[in-house]
C-alpha positions in Angstrom: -136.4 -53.8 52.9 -133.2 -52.1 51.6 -130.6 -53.9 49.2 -127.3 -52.9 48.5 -124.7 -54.1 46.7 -120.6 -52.9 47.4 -118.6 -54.3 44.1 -115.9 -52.7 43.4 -112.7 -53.1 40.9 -109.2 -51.4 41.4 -106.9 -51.3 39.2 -103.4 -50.5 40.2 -100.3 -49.9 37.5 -97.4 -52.1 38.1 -94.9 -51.1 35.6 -94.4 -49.5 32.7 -91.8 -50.6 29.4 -91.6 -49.7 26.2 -92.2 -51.9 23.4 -90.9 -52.1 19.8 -92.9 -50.7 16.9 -95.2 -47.5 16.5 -98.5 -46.6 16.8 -100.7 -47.0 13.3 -103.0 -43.8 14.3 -101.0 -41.1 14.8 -96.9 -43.1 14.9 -96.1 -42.3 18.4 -94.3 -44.7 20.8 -95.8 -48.0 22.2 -95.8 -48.5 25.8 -96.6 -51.5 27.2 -98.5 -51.7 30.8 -98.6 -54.3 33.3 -102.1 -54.0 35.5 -103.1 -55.8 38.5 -106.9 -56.0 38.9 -108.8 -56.5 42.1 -112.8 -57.3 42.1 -114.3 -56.7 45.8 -118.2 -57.4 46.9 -118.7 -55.5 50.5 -114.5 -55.4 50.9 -114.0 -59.3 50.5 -111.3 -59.8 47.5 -113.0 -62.2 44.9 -110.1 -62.2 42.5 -107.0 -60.9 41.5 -106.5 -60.7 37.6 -102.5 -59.2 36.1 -103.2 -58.1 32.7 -101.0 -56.5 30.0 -101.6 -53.5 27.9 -100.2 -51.6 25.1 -100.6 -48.3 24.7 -99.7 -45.4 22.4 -97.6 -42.7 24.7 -99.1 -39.7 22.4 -102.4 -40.7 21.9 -103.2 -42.3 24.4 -105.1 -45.4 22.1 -104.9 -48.9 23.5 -103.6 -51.2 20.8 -104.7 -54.8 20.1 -101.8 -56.6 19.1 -102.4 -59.9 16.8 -100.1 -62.5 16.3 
């Protein structure tokens, strides 16, 4: 008996902006990134998830932002 599993996640960019304030590691430039998410089990979409980021443009660091 064989058992496979296919999930799979893709994650595509859909736009990047930049934001206000600097980066506290190394005082580079914050981007922000908005990122569509797709999980898959044997190519049937289970859910689609947007999500955004912020990112430093020099380091490359993602940043936690607290209100």
């Amino acid at each position: 008996m064989c058992l496979v599993f296919a999930c799979d996640q893709d994650e595509k960019v859909i736009g990047r902006y930049a934001a206000p304030g600097a980066c506290p590691y190394c005082g580079g430039a914050v981007q922000v990134v908005d990122v569509k998410s797709e999980w898959r089990f044997c190519f049937v979409p289970l859910s689609n998830k947007s999500k955004r980021r912020h990112l430093c443009s020099t380091c490359g660091k993602r940043l936690i932002i607290k209100s």
